[in-house]
C-alpha positions as a Markdown table, in Angstrom:
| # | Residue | x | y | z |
|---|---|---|---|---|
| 1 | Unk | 203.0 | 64.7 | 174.4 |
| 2 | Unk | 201.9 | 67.1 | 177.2 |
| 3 | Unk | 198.4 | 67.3 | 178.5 |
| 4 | Unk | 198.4 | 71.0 | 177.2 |
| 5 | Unk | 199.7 | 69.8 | 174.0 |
| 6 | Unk | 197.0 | 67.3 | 173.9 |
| 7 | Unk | 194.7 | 70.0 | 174.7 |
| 8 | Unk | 195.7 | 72.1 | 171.7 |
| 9 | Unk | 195.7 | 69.5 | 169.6 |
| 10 | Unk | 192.0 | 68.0 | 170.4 |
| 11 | Unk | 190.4 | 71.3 | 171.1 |
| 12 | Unk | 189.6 | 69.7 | 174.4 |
| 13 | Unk | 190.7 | 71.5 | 177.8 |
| 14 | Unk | 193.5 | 70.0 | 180.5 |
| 15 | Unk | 190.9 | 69.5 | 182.6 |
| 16 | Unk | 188.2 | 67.9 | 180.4 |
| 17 | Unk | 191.0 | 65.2 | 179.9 |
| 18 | Unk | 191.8 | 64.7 | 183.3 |
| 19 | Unk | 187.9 | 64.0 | 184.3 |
| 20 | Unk | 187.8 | 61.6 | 181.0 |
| 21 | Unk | 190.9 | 59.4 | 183.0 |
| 22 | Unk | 189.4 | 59.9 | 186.8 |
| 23 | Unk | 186.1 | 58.5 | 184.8 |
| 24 | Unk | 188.5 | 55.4 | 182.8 |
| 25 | Unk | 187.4 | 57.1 | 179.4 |
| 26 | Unk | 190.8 | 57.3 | 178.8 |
| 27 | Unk | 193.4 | 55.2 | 180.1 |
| 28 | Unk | 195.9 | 56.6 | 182.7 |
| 29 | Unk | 199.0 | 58.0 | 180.6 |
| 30 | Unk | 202.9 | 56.8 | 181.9 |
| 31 | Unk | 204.5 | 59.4 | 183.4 |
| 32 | Unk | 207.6 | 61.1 | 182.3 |
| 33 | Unk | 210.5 | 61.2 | 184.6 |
| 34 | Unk | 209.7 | 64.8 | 186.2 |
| 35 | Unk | 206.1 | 63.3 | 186.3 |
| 36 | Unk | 204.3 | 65.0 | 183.3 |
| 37 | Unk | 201.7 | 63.3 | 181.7 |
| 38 | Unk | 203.2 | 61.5 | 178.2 |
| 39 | Unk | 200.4 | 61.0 | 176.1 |
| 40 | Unk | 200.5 | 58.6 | 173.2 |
| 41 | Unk | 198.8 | 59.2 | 169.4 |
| 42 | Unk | 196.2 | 56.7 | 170.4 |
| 43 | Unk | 195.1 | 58.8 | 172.7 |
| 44 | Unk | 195.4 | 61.8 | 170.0 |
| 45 | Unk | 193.0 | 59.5 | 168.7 |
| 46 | Unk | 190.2 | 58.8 | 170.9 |
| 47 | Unk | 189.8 | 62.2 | 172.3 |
| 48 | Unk | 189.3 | 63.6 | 168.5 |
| 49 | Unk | 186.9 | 61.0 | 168.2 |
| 50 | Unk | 185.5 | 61.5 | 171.6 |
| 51 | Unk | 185.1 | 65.6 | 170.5 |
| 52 | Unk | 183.6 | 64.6 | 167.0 |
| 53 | Unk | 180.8 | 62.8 | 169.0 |
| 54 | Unk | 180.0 | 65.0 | 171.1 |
| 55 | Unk | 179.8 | 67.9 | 168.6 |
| 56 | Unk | 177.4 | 65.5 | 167.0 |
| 57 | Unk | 175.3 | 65.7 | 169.7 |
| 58 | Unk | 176.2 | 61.9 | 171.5 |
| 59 | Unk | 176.4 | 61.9 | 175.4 |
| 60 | Unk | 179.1 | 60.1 | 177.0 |
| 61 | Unk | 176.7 | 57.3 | 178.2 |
């Protein structure tokens, strides 16, 4: 999937996710062969996790 898919899907914004994988939060995704992002369901994963944390009140530290 796209990064805006991802987005939609995690309620987490394009360029949230792109500071998470400049910051190795989250792996860097393959690229597709006109150079999108193609994220994986593991990484569905750990950004819904990543949001349910930090609603919770957890810092990224």
């Amino acid at each position: 999937m796209r990064i805006g898919e991802l987005a939609r899907a995690t309620g987490v914004s394009a360029e949230t996710i792109r500071f998470y994988e400049r910051e190795g939060i989250l792996k860097r995704p393959a690229r597709t062969a006109s150079n999108y992002r193609d994220y994986g369901k593991n990484d569905l994963a750990l950004l819904k996790f990543i949001r349910a944390a930090r609603d919770l009140g957890f810092s990224m530290a």
